[in-house]
C-alpha positions in Angstrom: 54.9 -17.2 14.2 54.1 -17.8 10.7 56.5 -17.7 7.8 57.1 -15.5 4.8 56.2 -17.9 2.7 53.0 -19.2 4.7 52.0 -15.5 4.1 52.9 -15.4 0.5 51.2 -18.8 -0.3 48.3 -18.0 1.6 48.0 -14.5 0.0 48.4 -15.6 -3.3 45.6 -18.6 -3.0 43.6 -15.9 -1.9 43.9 -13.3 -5.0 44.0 -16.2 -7.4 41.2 -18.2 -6.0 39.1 -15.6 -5.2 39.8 -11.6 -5.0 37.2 -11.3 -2.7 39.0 -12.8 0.0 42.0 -11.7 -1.3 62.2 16.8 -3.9 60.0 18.4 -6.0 57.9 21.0 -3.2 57.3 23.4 -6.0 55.4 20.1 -7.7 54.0 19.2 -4.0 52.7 22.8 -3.6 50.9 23.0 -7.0 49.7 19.8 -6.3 48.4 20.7 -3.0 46.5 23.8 -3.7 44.4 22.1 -6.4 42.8 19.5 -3.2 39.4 20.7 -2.2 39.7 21.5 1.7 36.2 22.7 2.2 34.8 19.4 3.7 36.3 17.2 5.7 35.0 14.1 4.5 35.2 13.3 1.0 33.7 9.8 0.5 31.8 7.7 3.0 30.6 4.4 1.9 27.1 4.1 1.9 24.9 6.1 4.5 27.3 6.8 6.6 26.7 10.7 7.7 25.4 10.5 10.3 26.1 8.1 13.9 29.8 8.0 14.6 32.2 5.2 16.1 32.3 5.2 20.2 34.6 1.7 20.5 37.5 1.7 22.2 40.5 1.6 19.5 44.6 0.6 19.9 47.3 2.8 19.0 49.8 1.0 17.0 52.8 1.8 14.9 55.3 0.2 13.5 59.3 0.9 14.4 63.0 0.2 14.1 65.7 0.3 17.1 68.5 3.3 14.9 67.9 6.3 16.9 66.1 8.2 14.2 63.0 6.0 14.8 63.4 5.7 18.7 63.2 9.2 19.4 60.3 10.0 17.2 58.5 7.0 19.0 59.7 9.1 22.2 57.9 11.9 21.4 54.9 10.1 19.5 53.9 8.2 22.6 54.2 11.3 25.3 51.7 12.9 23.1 49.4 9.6 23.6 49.8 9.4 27.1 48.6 13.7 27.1 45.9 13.3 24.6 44.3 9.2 25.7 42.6 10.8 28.7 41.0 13.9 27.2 37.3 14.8 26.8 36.7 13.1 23.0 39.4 10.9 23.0 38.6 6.8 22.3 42.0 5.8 22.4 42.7 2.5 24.1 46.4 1.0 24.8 49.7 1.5 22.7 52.3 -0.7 21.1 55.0 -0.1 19.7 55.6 -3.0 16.9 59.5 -3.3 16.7 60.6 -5.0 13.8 64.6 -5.5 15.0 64.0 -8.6 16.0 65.2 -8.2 19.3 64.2 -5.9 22.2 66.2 -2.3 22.8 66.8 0.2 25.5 62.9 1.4 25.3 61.3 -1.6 26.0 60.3 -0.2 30.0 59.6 3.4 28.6 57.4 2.4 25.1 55.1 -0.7 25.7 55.9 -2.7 23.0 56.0 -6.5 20.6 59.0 -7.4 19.3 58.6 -9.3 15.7 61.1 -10.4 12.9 62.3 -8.3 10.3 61.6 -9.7 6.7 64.7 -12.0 6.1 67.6 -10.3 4.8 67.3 -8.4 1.2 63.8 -9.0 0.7 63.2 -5.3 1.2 65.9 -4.3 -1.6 66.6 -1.6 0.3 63.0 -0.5 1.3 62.7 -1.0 4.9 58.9 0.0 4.7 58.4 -3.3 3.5 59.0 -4.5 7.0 55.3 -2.7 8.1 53.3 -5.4 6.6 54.8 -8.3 7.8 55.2 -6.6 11.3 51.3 -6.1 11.4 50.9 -9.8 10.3 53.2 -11.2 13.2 51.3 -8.4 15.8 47.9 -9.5 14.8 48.5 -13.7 14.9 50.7 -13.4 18.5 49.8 -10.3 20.4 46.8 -10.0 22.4 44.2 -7.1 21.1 41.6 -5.9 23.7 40.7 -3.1 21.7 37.8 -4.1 18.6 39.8 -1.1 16.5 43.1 -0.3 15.8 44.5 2.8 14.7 47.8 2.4 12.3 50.0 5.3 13.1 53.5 6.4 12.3 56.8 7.7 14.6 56.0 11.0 13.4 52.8 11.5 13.9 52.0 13.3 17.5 48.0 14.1 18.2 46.9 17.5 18.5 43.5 17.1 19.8 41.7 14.4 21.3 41.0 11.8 18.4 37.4 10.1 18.5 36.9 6.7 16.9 36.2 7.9 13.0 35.3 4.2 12.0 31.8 3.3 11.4 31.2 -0.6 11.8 33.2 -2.6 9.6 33.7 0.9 7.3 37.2 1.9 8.2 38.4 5.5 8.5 41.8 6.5 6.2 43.3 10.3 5.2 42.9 11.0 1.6 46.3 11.4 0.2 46.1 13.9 -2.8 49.2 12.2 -4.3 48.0 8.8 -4.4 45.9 8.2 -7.8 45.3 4.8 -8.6 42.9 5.6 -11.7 46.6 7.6 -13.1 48.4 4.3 -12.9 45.8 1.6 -14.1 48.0 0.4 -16.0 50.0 -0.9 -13.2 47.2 -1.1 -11.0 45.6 -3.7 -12.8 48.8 -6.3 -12.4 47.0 -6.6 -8.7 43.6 -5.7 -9.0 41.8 -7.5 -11.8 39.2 -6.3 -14.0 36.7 -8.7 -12.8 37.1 -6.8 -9.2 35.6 -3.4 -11.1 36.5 -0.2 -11.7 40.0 1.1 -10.5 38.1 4.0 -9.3 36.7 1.5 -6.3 40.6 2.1 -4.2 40.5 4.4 -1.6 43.1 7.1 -2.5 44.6 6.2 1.0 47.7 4.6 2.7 47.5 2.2 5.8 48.2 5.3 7.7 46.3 7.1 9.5 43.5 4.4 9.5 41.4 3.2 12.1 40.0 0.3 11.5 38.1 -3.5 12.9 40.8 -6.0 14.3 39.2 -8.7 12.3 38.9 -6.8 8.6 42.4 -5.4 9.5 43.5 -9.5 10.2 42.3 -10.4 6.6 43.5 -7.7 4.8 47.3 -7.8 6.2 48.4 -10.7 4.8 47.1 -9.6 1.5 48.7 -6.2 1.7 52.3 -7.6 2.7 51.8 -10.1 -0.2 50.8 -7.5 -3.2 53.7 -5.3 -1.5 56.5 -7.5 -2.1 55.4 -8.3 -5.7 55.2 -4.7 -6.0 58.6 -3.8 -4.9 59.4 -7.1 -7.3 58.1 -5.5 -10.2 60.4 -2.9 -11.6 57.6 -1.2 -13.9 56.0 -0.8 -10.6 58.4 -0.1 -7.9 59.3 3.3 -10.5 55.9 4.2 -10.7 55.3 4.3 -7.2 58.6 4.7 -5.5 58.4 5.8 -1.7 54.8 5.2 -1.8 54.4 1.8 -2.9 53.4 0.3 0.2 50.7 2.6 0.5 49.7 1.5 -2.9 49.6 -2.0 -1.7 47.7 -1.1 1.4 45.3 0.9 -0.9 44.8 -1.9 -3.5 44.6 -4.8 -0.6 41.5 -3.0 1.0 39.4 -2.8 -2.0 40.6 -6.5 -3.2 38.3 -7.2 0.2 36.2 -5.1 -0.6 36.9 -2.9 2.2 36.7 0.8 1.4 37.2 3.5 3.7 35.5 6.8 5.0 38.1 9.3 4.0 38.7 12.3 6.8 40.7 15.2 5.5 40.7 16.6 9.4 42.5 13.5 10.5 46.1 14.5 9.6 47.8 17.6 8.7 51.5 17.8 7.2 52.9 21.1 7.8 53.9 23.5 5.9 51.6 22.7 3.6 48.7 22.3 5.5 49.0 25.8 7.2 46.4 25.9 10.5 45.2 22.9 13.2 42.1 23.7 13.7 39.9 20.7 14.8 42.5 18.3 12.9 43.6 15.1 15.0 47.3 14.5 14.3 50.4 16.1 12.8 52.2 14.4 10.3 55.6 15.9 10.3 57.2 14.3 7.5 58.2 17.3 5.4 61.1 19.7 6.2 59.5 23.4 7.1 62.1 25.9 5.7 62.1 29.7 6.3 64.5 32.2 5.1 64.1 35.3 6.9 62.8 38.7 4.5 62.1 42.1 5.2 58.4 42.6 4.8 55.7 45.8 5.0 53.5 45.0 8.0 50.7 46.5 8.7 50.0 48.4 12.1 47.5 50.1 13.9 48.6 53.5 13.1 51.4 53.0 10.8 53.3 50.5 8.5 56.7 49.2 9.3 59.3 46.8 8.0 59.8 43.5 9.9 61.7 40.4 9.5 59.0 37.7 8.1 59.2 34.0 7.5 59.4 32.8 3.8 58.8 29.6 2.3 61.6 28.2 0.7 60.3 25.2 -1.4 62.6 22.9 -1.1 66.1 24.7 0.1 67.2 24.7 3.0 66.5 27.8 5.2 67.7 30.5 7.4 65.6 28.6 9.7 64.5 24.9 9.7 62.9 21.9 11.4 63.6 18.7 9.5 63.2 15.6 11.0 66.3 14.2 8.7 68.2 16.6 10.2 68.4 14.2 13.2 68.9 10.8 11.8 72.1 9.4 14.2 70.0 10.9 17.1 67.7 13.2 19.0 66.9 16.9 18.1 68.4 18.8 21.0 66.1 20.2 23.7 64.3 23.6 23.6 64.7 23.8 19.6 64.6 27.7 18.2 60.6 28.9 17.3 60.5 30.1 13.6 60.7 33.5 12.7 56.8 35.7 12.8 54.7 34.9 10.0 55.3 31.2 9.8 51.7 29.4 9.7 50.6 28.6 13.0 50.9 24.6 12.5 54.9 24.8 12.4 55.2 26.4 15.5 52.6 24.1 17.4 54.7 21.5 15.6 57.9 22.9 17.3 56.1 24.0 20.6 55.2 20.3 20.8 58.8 18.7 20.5 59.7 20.6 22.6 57.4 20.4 25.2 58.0 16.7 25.0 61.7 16.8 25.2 61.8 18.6 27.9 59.7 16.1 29.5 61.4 13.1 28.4 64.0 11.7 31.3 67.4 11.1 29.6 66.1 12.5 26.4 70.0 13.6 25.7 71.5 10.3 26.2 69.8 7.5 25.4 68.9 7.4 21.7 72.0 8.4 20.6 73.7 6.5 18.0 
Protein backbone atom coordinates (compact mmCIF):
# COMPACT_ATOMS: atom_id res chain seq x y z
CA UNK A 1 0.00 0.00 0.00
CA UNK A 2 1.67 3.08 -0.75
CA UNK A 3 2.46 5.86 1.56
CA UNK A 4 1.36 9.38 2.09
CA UNK A 5 4.30 10.65 1.31
CA UNK A 6 4.91 8.28 -1.84
CA UNK A 7 1.70 10.04 -2.98
CA UNK A 8 2.68 13.49 -2.14
CA UNK A 9 6.26 13.10 -3.69
CA UNK A 10 4.93 11.49 -6.60
CA UNK A 11 2.18 14.21 -7.07
CA UNK A 12 4.22 16.96 -6.63
CA UNK A 13 6.99 15.65 -9.31
CA UNK A 14 4.15 15.51 -11.38
CA UNK A 15 2.68 19.22 -11.15
CA UNK A 16 6.24 20.60 -11.01
CA UNK A 17 7.64 18.57 -13.76
CA UNK A 18 5.04 18.67 -15.88
CA UNK A 19 1.16 19.78 -15.36
CA UNK A 20 0.20 17.63 -17.94
CA UNK A 21 0.66 14.63 -16.04
CA UNK A 22 0.04 16.21 -13.11
CA UNK A 23 -26.53 28.08 6.34
CA UNK A 24 -27.33 30.55 4.13
CA UNK A 25 -30.67 28.81 2.03
CA UNK A 26 -32.07 32.16 1.27
CA UNK A 27 -28.35 32.66 -0.52
CA UNK A 28 -28.62 28.91 -1.84
CA UNK A 29 -32.18 29.62 -3.29
CA UNK A 30 -31.15 32.90 -5.09
CA UNK A 31 -28.37 31.19 -6.22
CA UNK A 32 -30.24 28.39 -7.46
CA UNK A 33 -32.88 30.00 -9.46
CA UNK A 34 -30.44 31.95 -11.57
CA UNK A 35 -28.94 28.04 -13.02
CA UNK A 36 -30.33 27.48 -16.44
CA UNK A 37 -32.32 24.05 -16.22
CA UNK A 38 -33.53 23.92 -19.71
CA UNK A 39 -30.89 21.41 -21.07
CA UNK A 40 -29.49 18.78 -19.48
CA UNK A 41 -26.13 18.93 -20.67
CA UNK A 42 -24.22 22.02 -20.46
CA UNK A 43 -20.77 21.34 -21.93
CA UNK A 44 -19.53 18.28 -23.76
CA UNK A 45 -16.01 18.26 -24.86
CA UNK A 46 -15.67 18.05 -28.37
CA UNK A 47 -18.36 16.24 -30.54
CA UNK A 48 -19.76 14.54 -28.19
CA UNK A 49 -23.75 14.71 -28.88
CA UNK A 50 -24.42 12.16 -30.12
CA UNK A 51 -23.25 8.01 -29.34
CA UNK A 52 -23.48 7.33 -25.68
CA UNK A 53 -21.40 5.08 -23.15
CA UNK A 54 -22.71 1.20 -23.03
CA UNK A 55 -19.59 -0.23 -20.70
CA UNK A 56 -20.19 -1.77 -17.73
CA UNK A 57 -19.21 0.78 -14.81
CA UNK A 58 -18.51 0.17 -10.70
CA UNK A 59 -20.32 1.75 -8.00
CA UNK A 60 -18.03 3.07 -5.52
CA UNK A 61 -18.18 5.34 -2.54
CA UNK A 62 -16.29 6.21 0.00
CA UNK A 63 -17.34 5.62 4.00
CA UNK A 64 -16.62 5.73 7.74
CA UNK A 65 -17.80 3.00 10.42
CA UNK A 66 -19.92 6.06 13.14
CA UNK A 67 -23.40 5.18 12.45
CA UNK A 68 -24.29 8.28 10.56
CA UNK A 69 -22.37 6.94 7.54
CA UNK A 70 -23.39 3.17 8.02
CA UNK A 71 -26.87 3.69 7.71
CA UNK A 72 -26.89 5.99 4.81
CA UNK A 73 -24.51 3.28 3.09
CA UNK A 74 -27.58 0.89 4.25
CA UNK A 75 -29.92 2.58 2.34
CA UNK A 76 -27.61 3.71 -0.64
CA UNK A 77 -26.75 0.15 -1.53
CA UNK A 78 -30.61 -1.40 -1.31
CA UNK A 79 -31.34 1.23 -3.80
CA UNK A 80 -28.35 -0.37 -6.04
CA UNK A 81 -29.21 -3.75 -5.59
CA UNK A 82 -33.30 -2.40 -6.97
CA UNK A 83 -32.04 -0.22 -9.69
CA UNK A 84 -28.50 -2.56 -11.10
CA UNK A 85 -30.99 -4.92 -12.88
CA UNK A 86 -33.39 -2.51 -14.54
CA UNK A 87 -34.00 -1.95 -18.27
CA UNK A 88 -31.21 1.10 -18.89
CA UNK A 89 -29.16 0.45 -16.14
CA UNK A 90 -25.01 -0.20 -16.76
CA UNK A 91 -24.18 -0.60 -13.37
CA UNK A 92 -21.63 -3.26 -12.62
CA UNK A 93 -20.48 -4.39 -8.89
CA UNK A 94 -20.34 -2.17 -5.54
CA UNK A 95 -17.87 -1.31 -2.98
CA UNK A 96 -17.96 0.29 -0.30
CA UNK A 97 -14.34 1.97 0.41
CA UNK A 98 -14.12 2.14 4.29
CA UNK A 99 -11.58 4.37 5.44
CA UNK A 100 -11.55 3.09 9.40
CA UNK A 101 -8.92 1.16 8.94
CA UNK A 102 -10.41 -1.85 10.12
CA UNK A 103 -13.49 -3.84 9.07
CA UNK A 104 -17.09 -3.22 10.99
CA UNK A 105 -20.37 -4.97 11.55
CA UNK A 106 -21.40 -4.47 7.67
CA UNK A 107 -18.76 -6.10 6.14
CA UNK A 108 -21.32 -9.44 5.07
CA UNK A 109 -24.24 -7.04 4.36
CA UNK A 110 -22.13 -4.03 2.07
CA UNK A 111 -19.37 -5.59 -0.12
CA UNK A 112 -16.58 -3.73 0.69
CA UNK A 113 -12.28 -2.68 0.95
CA UNK A 114 -11.09 -1.67 3.92
CA UNK A 115 -8.05 1.13 3.58
CA UNK A 116 -6.18 3.43 6.05
CA UNK A 117 -7.39 6.63 7.19
CA UNK A 118 -4.88 9.54 6.46
CA UNK A 119 -2.57 9.41 9.62
CA UNK A 120 -3.86 11.24 12.54
CA UNK A 121 -4.41 15.26 12.14
CA UNK A 122 -3.68 15.51 8.65
CA UNK A 123 -7.27 16.19 7.93
CA UNK A 124 -7.41 19.26 10.57
CA UNK A 125 -10.59 18.32 11.25
CA UNK A 126 -11.82 17.63 7.63
CA UNK A 127 -12.54 14.05 7.37
CA UNK A 128 -13.33 14.54 3.58
CA UNK A 129 -9.80 14.58 3.10
CA UNK A 130 -9.84 10.90 3.77
CA UNK A 131 -11.82 10.43 0.07
CA UNK A 132 -8.72 10.92 -1.91
CA UNK A 133 -6.40 8.85 -0.37
CA UNK A 134 -9.13 6.13 0.07
CA UNK A 135 -9.59 6.16 -3.86
CA UNK A 136 -5.73 6.02 -4.16
CA UNK A 137 -5.40 2.79 -1.80
CA UNK A 138 -8.82 1.24 -3.80
CA UNK A 139 -7.35 1.79 -7.20
CA UNK A 140 -3.46 0.33 -6.50
CA UNK A 141 -4.98 -2.94 -4.21
CA UNK A 142 -8.46 -3.78 -5.19
CA UNK A 143 -9.33 -5.63 -8.21
CA UNK A 144 -11.60 -3.47 -10.89
CA UNK A 145 -13.52 -5.54 -13.50
CA UNK A 146 -15.51 -2.82 -14.45
CA UNK A 147 -13.48 -0.27 -17.33
CA UNK A 148 -15.71 2.73 -15.40
CA UNK A 149 -16.36 3.70 -12.15
CA UNK A 150 -18.91 5.82 -10.85
CA UNK A 151 -17.88 7.93 -7.60
CA UNK A 152 -20.92 8.16 -5.38
CA UNK A 153 -21.74 9.32 -2.00
CA UNK A 154 -23.81 7.62 1.30
CA UNK A 155 -26.50 9.83 0.44
CA UNK A 156 -27.06 9.39 -2.76
CA UNK A 157 -29.91 6.58 -3.56
CA UNK A 158 -30.78 6.09 -7.58
CA UNK A 159 -34.08 6.96 -8.77
CA UNK A 160 -34.09 5.55 -12.17
CA UNK A 161 -32.00 3.21 -13.86
CA UNK A 162 -28.59 5.09 -14.57
CA UNK A 163 -26.85 4.41 -18.11
CA UNK A 164 -23.16 4.88 -18.50
CA UNK A 165 -23.06 8.90 -19.27
CA UNK A 166 -19.17 8.63 -20.08
CA UNK A 167 -18.06 8.89 -23.53
CA UNK A 168 -14.47 7.30 -24.06
CA UNK A 169 -11.95 8.77 -22.09
CA UNK A 170 -14.51 12.05 -21.61
CA UNK A 171 -15.79 11.50 -18.20
CA UNK A 172 -19.34 12.41 -17.06
CA UNK A 173 -19.64 15.00 -13.69
CA UNK A 174 -22.93 17.21 -12.29
CA UNK A 175 -22.39 20.77 -12.73
CA UNK A 176 -22.42 22.35 -9.35
CA UNK A 177 -23.78 25.95 -9.59
CA UNK A 178 -21.83 26.82 -6.54
CA UNK A 179 -18.46 25.86 -7.58
CA UNK A 180 -16.84 28.90 -9.70
CA UNK A 181 -13.35 28.53 -10.23
CA UNK A 182 -13.07 31.62 -12.67
CA UNK A 183 -14.55 33.63 -8.99
CA UNK A 184 -11.53 32.46 -7.16
CA UNK A 185 -8.53 32.65 -9.71
CA UNK A 186 -6.78 34.14 -7.52
CA UNK A 187 -6.59 31.06 -5.41
CA UNK A 188 -6.99 28.91 -8.17
CA UNK A 189 -3.97 29.74 -9.72
CA UNK A 190 -1.66 28.52 -6.46
CA UNK A 191 -2.51 24.95 -8.29
CA UNK A 192 -3.26 25.48 -11.72
CA UNK A 193 -0.59 27.58 -13.44
CA UNK A 194 -1.00 29.92 -16.09
CA UNK A 195 0.99 28.03 -18.56
CA UNK A 196 -1.99 25.23 -18.15
CA UNK A 197 -4.58 28.05 -19.74
CA UNK A 198 -7.42 29.70 -18.92
CA UNK A 199 -9.08 28.99 -15.46
CA UNK A 200 -12.22 28.77 -17.40
CA UNK A 201 -10.80 25.14 -18.76
CA UNK A 202 -12.04 23.39 -14.82
CA UNK A 203 -15.07 21.71 -15.02
CA UNK A 204 -17.45 23.47 -12.45
CA UNK A 205 -17.69 19.83 -10.91
CA UNK A 206 -16.79 17.73 -7.74
CA UNK A 207 -15.50 14.08 -7.88
CA UNK A 208 -19.09 13.22 -7.30
CA UNK A 209 -21.34 12.14 -9.20
CA UNK A 210 -18.72 11.22 -11.89
CA UNK A 211 -18.43 8.33 -14.01
CA UNK A 212 -15.42 7.95 -15.35
CA UNK A 213 -12.25 5.36 -17.11
CA UNK A 214 -10.40 3.26 -14.37
CA UNK A 215 -7.16 4.25 -15.87
CA UNK A 216 -7.79 8.38 -16.25
CA UNK A 217 -9.40 8.06 -12.75
CA UNK A 218 -5.81 6.10 -11.59
CA UNK A 219 -3.75 9.13 -12.79
CA UNK A 220 -5.75 11.76 -11.63
CA UNK A 221 -6.16 10.43 -7.82
CA UNK A 222 -3.00 10.88 -6.72
CA UNK A 223 -2.93 14.34 -8.04
CA UNK A 224 -6.33 15.25 -6.56
CA UNK A 225 -5.32 13.93 -2.92
CA UNK A 226 -2.09 15.87 -3.38
CA UNK A 227 -3.54 19.55 -4.41
CA UNK A 228 -6.24 18.60 -1.58
CA UNK A 229 -3.97 18.55 1.31
CA UNK A 230 -2.04 21.63 0.18
CA UNK A 231 -5.35 23.14 -0.06
CA UNK A 232 -6.68 22.39 3.32
CA UNK A 233 -2.78 23.66 4.18
CA UNK A 234 -3.36 26.93 2.84
CA UNK A 235 -5.44 29.04 4.99
CA UNK A 236 -6.17 31.71 2.16
CA UNK A 237 -7.58 28.73 0.59
CA UNK A 238 -9.24 26.42 3.00
CA UNK A 239 -11.62 30.01 3.74
CA UNK A 240 -12.29 30.38 0.33
CA UNK A 241 -13.51 27.10 -0.27
CA UNK A 242 -14.54 25.76 3.12
CA UNK A 243 -16.74 22.50 2.89
CA UNK A 244 -16.07 22.34 -0.67
CA UNK A 245 -12.50 22.23 -1.01
CA UNK A 246 -12.11 18.79 -1.96
CA UNK A 247 -14.27 19.29 -4.70
CA UNK A 248 -12.14 22.10 -5.72
CA UNK A 249 -9.20 19.83 -5.77
CA UNK A 250 -10.99 17.14 -7.67
CA UNK A 251 -12.14 19.91 -10.07
CA UNK A 252 -8.67 21.48 -10.54
CA UNK A 253 -6.77 17.86 -10.62
CA UNK A 254 -8.93 16.86 -13.77
CA UNK A 255 -8.11 19.76 -15.88
CA UNK A 256 -4.23 19.66 -14.63
CA UNK A 257 -4.68 16.21 -16.88
CA UNK A 258 -6.33 17.64 -19.06
CA UNK A 259 -9.31 15.64 -18.42
CA UNK A 260 -12.57 17.57 -18.71
CA UNK A 261 -15.90 16.34 -18.22
CA UNK A 262 -19.44 16.10 -20.02
CA UNK A 263 -21.53 17.95 -17.46
CA UNK A 264 -25.27 16.19 -16.94
CA UNK A 265 -27.63 18.47 -15.03
CA UNK A 266 -30.17 15.19 -15.01
CA UNK A 267 -27.66 13.17 -13.16
CA UNK A 268 -28.40 14.37 -9.54
CA UNK A 269 -31.04 16.22 -7.94
CA UNK A 270 -30.85 17.82 -4.22
CA UNK A 271 -34.15 18.29 -2.95
CA UNK A 272 -35.89 20.92 -1.99
CA UNK A 273 -34.36 22.77 -4.32
CA UNK A 274 -34.52 20.79 -7.19
CA UNK A 275 -38.38 20.33 -6.94
CA UNK A 276 -39.46 17.23 -9.55
CA UNK A 277 -37.51 13.68 -10.61
CA UNK A 278 -38.35 13.40 -13.77
CA UNK A 279 -35.84 11.34 -15.84
CA UNK A 280 -32.94 12.43 -13.22
CA UNK A 281 -30.61 9.48 -12.03
CA UNK A 282 -29.96 9.95 -8.37
CA UNK A 283 -31.02 11.97 -5.33
CA UNK A 284 -28.61 13.82 -3.45
CA UNK A 285 -30.08 14.31 -0.10
CA UNK A 286 -27.74 16.49 1.48
CA UNK A 287 -29.96 19.47 2.45
CA UNK A 288 -32.55 19.45 5.30
CA UNK A 289 -36.26 19.75 3.61
CA UNK A 290 -38.23 21.91 6.15
CA UNK A 291 -42.00 22.63 5.99
CA UNK A 292 -44.06 24.61 8.36
CA UNK A 293 -47.53 23.88 7.91
CA UNK A 294 -49.98 27.25 6.56
CA UNK A 295 -53.43 27.61 5.70
CA UNK A 296 -53.73 28.13 2.04
CA UNK A 297 -56.76 28.90 -0.72
CA UNK A 298 -56.85 25.81 -2.95
CA UNK A 299 -58.45 25.60 -5.75
CA UNK A 300 -61.31 22.97 -6.51
CA UNK A 301 -63.45 21.75 -8.99
CA UNK A 302 -66.47 23.64 -8.01
CA UNK A 303 -65.29 25.73 -5.20
CA UNK A 304 -62.20 27.11 -3.28
CA UNK A 305 -61.39 25.99 0.19
CA UNK A 306 -58.75 26.47 2.83
CA UNK A 307 -56.24 23.67 3.47
CA UNK A 308 -53.18 23.01 5.44
CA UNK A 309 -50.14 23.49 2.76
CA UNK A 310 -46.40 22.83 3.08
CA UNK A 311 -44.14 25.92 3.28
CA UNK A 312 -40.60 26.33 2.69
CA UNK A 313 -38.80 27.45 5.50
CA UNK A 314 -35.29 28.45 4.30
CA UNK A 315 -33.26 27.45 6.68
CA UNK A 316 -35.40 26.93 10.10
CA UNK A 317 -36.38 24.23 11.19
CA UNK A 318 -40.04 23.09 10.49
CA UNK A 319 -43.23 21.90 11.60
CA UNK A 320 -42.16 19.11 9.57
CA UNK A 321 -38.68 17.90 8.57
CA UNK A 322 -36.35 15.32 7.10
CA UNK A 323 -32.71 16.10 7.80
CA UNK A 324 -30.23 13.68 7.52
CA UNK A 325 -28.21 15.44 10.60
CA UNK A 326 -31.03 14.80 12.48
CA UNK A 327 -29.69 11.22 12.80
CA UNK A 328 -26.12 11.40 13.33
CA UNK A 329 -25.62 8.73 16.56
CA UNK A 330 -27.88 6.45 14.44
CA UNK A 331 -30.64 5.36 12.10
CA UNK A 332 -33.87 7.40 11.23
CA UNK A 333 -36.60 5.31 12.67
CA UNK A 334 -38.73 3.14 10.39
CA UNK A 335 -41.89 4.28 8.52
CA UNK A 336 -40.83 8.20 8.89
CA UNK A 337 -44.01 10.76 8.64
CA UNK A 338 -44.77 11.94 4.67
CA UNK A 339 -44.76 15.80 4.48
CA UNK A 340 -47.67 17.75 4.54
CA UNK A 341 -49.70 18.30 0.65
CA UNK A 342 -48.03 20.66 -1.46
CA UNK A 343 -44.50 19.66 -0.73
CA UNK A 344 -42.68 19.15 -4.30
CA UNK A 345 -42.92 15.77 -5.38
CA UNK A 346 -38.99 14.99 -5.00
CA UNK A 347 -39.23 15.17 -1.00
CA UNK A 348 -41.73 12.73 -0.73
CA UNK A 349 -40.05 10.21 -3.22
CA UNK A 350 -37.06 11.10 -1.14
CA UNK A 351 -39.03 9.95 2.10
CA UNK A 352 -41.15 7.13 0.25
CA UNK A 353 -37.64 5.71 -0.51
CA UNK A 354 -36.08 5.61 3.05
CA UNK A 355 -38.58 4.22 3.95
CA UNK A 356 -39.25 1.63 1.73
CA UNK A 357 -35.68 0.64 2.38
CA UNK A 358 -35.86 0.54 6.03
CA UNK A 359 -38.48 -1.43 6.13
CA UNK A 360 -36.60 -3.76 4.09
CA UNK A 361 -33.44 -3.68 5.83
CA UNK A 362 -33.05 -6.85 8.50
CA UNK A 363 -32.06 -5.39 11.88
CA UNK A 364 -32.34 -1.91 10.60
CA UNK A 365 -33.16 -0.83 14.41
CA UNK A 366 -30.29 -2.37 16.01
CA UNK A 367 -27.31 -2.50 14.40
CA UNK A 368 -25.99 0.96 13.45
CA UNK A 369 -26.69 2.39 16.55
CA UNK A 370 -24.09 4.24 18.31
Amino acid sequence: MPSVKGILTCSNSVLSASNLHVKDEARFAALFEQWDLSNPFIQMPGNLMEGGGSKKYHVALTATDAPYSQWQCRIMYYWYKKVKEMPGSDMGKFTRILHSGKPDNLMEEIPTFVVDPLPQGLDRGYIVLNRPWAFVQWLEKAMIDEEYILMAEPDHVFVNPLPNLARGKHPAGFPFFYIKPSDHEHVIRKYYPEEKGPVKNIDPIGNSPVIIRTSVLEKIAPTWMNISLRMKDDPVTDKAFGWVLEMYAYAVASALHDVHHILHKDFMLQPPWDTEVGKKFIIHYTYGCDYNLKMKFCLQVLHSELALQGELTYGKIGEWRFDKRSYLSGPPPRNLSLPPPGVPESVVRLVKMVNEATENIPNWDTLNRG
